[in-house]
N, C-alpha and C positions, 0 to 999 in steps of 0.2 A: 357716661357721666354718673356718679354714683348719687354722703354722708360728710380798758374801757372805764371808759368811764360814763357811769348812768345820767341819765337826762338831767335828774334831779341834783346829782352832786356836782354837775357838770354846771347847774343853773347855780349852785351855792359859790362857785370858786370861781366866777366872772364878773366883772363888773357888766353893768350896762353896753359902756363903748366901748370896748373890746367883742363881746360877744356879736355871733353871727347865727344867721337861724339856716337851714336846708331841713325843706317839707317837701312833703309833694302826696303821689297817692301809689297805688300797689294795684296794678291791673294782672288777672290771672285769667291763660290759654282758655280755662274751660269755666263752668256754671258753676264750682265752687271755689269760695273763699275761706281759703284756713286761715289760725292765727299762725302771723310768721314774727320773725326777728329781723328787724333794720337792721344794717349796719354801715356806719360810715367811716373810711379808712384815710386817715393823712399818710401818705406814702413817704414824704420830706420827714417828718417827726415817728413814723412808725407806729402810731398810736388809732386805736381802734373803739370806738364808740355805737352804742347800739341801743333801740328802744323794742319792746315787745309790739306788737298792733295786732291786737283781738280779732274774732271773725267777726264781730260787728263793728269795728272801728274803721271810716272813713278814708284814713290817711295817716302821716306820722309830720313829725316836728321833734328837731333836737338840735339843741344848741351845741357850739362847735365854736373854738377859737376860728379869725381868719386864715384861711388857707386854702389848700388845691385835695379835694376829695375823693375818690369813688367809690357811690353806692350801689349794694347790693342787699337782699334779703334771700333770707332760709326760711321753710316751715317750722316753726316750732313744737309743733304735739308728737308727743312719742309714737315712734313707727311711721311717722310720714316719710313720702319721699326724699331721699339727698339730693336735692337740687336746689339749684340756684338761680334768682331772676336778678337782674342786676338793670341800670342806668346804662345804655350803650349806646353806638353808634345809629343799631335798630332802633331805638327808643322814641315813641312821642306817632306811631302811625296811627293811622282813623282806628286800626282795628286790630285784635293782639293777633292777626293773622299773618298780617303786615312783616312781624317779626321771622314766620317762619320764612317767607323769601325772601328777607333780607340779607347784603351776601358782608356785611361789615358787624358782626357781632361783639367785636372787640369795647373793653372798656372807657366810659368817658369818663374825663375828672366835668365836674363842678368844682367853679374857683366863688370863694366869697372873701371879699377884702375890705377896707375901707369904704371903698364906692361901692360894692355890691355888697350888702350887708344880709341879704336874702336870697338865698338858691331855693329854685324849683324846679326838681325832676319827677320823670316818672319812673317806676321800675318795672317794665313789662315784660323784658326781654328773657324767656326761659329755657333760652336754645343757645347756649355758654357750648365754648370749645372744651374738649375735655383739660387744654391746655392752663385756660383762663378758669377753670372750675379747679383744679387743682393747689392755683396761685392762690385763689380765696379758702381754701381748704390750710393753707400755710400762714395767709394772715388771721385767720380764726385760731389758729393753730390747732389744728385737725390734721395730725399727721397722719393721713391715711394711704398714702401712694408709695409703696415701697417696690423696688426694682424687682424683675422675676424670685420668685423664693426658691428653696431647696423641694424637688419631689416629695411630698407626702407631707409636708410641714401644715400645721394649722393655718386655716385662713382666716377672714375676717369675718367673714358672711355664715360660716359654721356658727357662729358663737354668737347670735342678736343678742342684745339685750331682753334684761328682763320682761317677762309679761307683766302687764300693769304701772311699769315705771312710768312716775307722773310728772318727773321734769322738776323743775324748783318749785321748792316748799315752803321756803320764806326769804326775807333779807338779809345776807350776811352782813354781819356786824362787821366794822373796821380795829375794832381793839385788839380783837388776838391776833392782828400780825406783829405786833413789835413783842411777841412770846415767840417767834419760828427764828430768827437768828437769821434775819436778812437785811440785804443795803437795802437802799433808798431805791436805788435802780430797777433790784431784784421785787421790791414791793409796790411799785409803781405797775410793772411788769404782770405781777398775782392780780392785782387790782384790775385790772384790762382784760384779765382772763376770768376774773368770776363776775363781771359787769358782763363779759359775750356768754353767761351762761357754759352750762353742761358741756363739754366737748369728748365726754368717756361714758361707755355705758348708759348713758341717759340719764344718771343723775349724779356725776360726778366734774370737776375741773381736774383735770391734770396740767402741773405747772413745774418747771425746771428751774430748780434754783442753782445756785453755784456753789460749790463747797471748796472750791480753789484752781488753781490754773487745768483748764482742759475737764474739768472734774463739774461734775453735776448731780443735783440728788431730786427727787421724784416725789413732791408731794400730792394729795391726793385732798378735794377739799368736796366731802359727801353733803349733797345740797339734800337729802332728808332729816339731819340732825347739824349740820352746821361743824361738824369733827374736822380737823384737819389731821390723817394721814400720810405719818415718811414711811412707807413698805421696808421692815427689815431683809425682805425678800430678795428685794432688787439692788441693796448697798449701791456706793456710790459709782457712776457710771464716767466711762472716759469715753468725752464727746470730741475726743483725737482721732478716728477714726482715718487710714489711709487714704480710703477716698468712699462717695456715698454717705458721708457724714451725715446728711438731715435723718438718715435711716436709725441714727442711733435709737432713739426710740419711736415707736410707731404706736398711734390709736386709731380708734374711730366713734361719733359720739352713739352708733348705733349698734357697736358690738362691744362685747365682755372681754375683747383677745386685746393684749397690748405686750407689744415681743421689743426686748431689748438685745442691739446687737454691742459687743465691744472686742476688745481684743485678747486671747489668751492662752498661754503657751505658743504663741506662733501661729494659729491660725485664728481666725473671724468666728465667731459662737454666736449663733442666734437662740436668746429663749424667749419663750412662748408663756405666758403668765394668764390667767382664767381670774374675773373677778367675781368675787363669789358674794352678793350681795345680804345675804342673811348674815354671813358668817363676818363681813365687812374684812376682806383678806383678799392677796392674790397667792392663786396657786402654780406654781411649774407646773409646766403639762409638758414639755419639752427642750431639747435643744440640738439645734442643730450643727457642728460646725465646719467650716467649708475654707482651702487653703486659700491666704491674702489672693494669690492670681486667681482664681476660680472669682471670689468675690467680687473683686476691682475687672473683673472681664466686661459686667455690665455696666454700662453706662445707667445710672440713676434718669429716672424718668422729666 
C-alpha cells in the first residue's frame, strides 16, 4: 500500500432542509495522532468533499447533500505516510486491534436522507486492500499506479518531494477560474480538486481540463502563491489511448515525477517530467517508447 467542496462553501450553497451532516471521530493503530484530511465521496454524483482535522481536533463534521457516502481519511503533513484509514466493514471494534483480524476490510457507504438526516462513523480501519487503496488514490485523483514500466525508466519514489514542503498556504480564491477558459463541468471538476488539496509534489493540484474531443491539457494550480500553471512542456495530450487509458498521465502527491504517456509515430512514448520547484517548471528527463502490442500486453492494475 503506498501516496470538493469545502465545509464552508458547502454550508453557504445549502439550505437548511436539504442539508445532511456525517461526523464521527478518527481512531489511529498506534499512540500518535497526526493531522489528517476527511474525505467524503458520493459515488452516484462522483463528487468528493473533505475537511482538514488538526492533531488536536476531536473529530470532524461536514455537510453533504442527501445521499450514499464512503468515508475515508489521509495524513496530511508533508512526508507522512500514504495511507489510508477509511469507515469499513472492520469498523466500530472495542479496540483498533480489532481491525487487524478483521477478515471484511472492504468499504461501507453511510446513507443520509430525509429520515436520516445525521451519519455517524468511525474511521479506524488502516489495513485497506492494495485494491481498495488504489480506488481512493483515483477518487482523490492521485494517479499513482501505473502498469509495469519500461527497464530503467524513472520511478516515483527516486524523486520525493521537496524538503520543507509545507502543504497549503492559503485559500484559493474562486475568481480566477472564469480567466482559464473552462465549462461549467470542467470548473466544478477544478473546484473538487483544489478543496481535496495538493495531490502533486506536495504543494501543487494537478487538474485535466479538455481542450476538445479525446484531447486534454494539464493545468497546474501552486498552492504557495495561488498561480495557476498550463506546462508549455507537456501541450496538449490525447487521452485516446488503445488501451490503459487511466495511464495517460500519472502523479503522486509525494513525488516531483509525473510521466505522460500518448501516442506517436506508431508506437506508445512514455515521458518523464521533474518538477522543479524554485524554478516553478517541468523538466524532461526522459522518454520511453515501447510498440502498441508490447504496451497493451499488460493488463492495467
Amino acid at each position: 500500500m503506498r501516496a470538493t467542496c469545502a465545509t464552508v462553501a458547502c454550508v453557504a450553497s445549502m439550505t437548511a432542509a436539504s442539508a445532511a451532516v456525517i461526523d464521527g471521530n478518527i481512531i489511529f493503530p498506534g499512540s500518535d495522532k497526526p493531522a489528517v484530511t476527511v474525505y467524503v465521496y458520493a459515488p452516484e454524483q462522483a463528487r468528493l468533499r473533505s475537511a482538514l482535522v488538526r492533531r488536536d481536533q476531536p473529530g470532524f463534521r461536514i455537510v453533504v447533500p442527501p445521499g450514499r457516502y464512503v468515508v475515508f481519511a489521509a495524513p496530511s503533513a508533508p512526508g507522512a505516510p500514504d495511507v489510508y484509514g477509511a469507515y469499513t466493514h472492520c469498523s466500530g471494534g472495542a479496540s483498533p486491534q480489532d481491525a487487524v483480524n478483521c477478515a471484511d476490510h472492504s468499504l461501507r457507504h453511510v446513507v443520509v436522507d430525509a429520515r436520516t438526516q445525521h451519519g455517524k462513523v468511525t474511521v479506524d480501519d488502516w489495513y485497506l486492500s492494495d485494491t481498495d487503496a488504489d480506488a481512493l488514490d483515483r477518487i482523490r485523483g492521485v494517479s499513482a499506479t501505473p502498469g509495469p514500466q519500461p527497464e530503467g525508466a524513472p520511478r516515483f519514489s527516486e524523486y520525493p518531494m521537496a524538503t520543507g514542503a509545507t502543504g497549503p498556504a492559503f485559500a484559493p480564491p474562486q475568481t480566477w477560474l472564469s480567466g482559464l477558459g473552462l465549462n461549467h463541468e470542467d470548473r466544478a471538476k477544478l473546484r473538487d480538486n483544489i478543496a481535496a488539496g495538493p495531490n502533486f509534489a506536495g504543494e501543487l493540484t494537478v487538474d485535466l481540463a479538455r481542450c476538445g474531443r479525446h484531447c486534454r491539457r494539464v493545468l497546474l494550480l501552486d498552492w504557495r502563491d495561488g498561480k495557476v500553471i498550463a506546462p508549455p512542456e507537456l501541450g496538449a495530450i490525447d487521452d485516446n489511448l488503445p488501451c490503459r487509458a487511466t495511464e495517460a498521465v500519472l502523479f503522486r502527491r509525494d513525488s516531483r515525477l509525473l510521466s505522460v504517456t500518448r501516442m506517436r509515430g506508431g508506437v506508445i512514448a512514455t515521458q518523464y517530467f521533474l518538477w522543479d520547484p524554485t524554478a516553478a517548471s517541468l523538466t524532461l528527463l526522459a522518454v520511453y517508447p515501447r510498440k502498441q502490442s508490447e504496451f497493451c500486453a499488460i493488463d492495467p492494475p
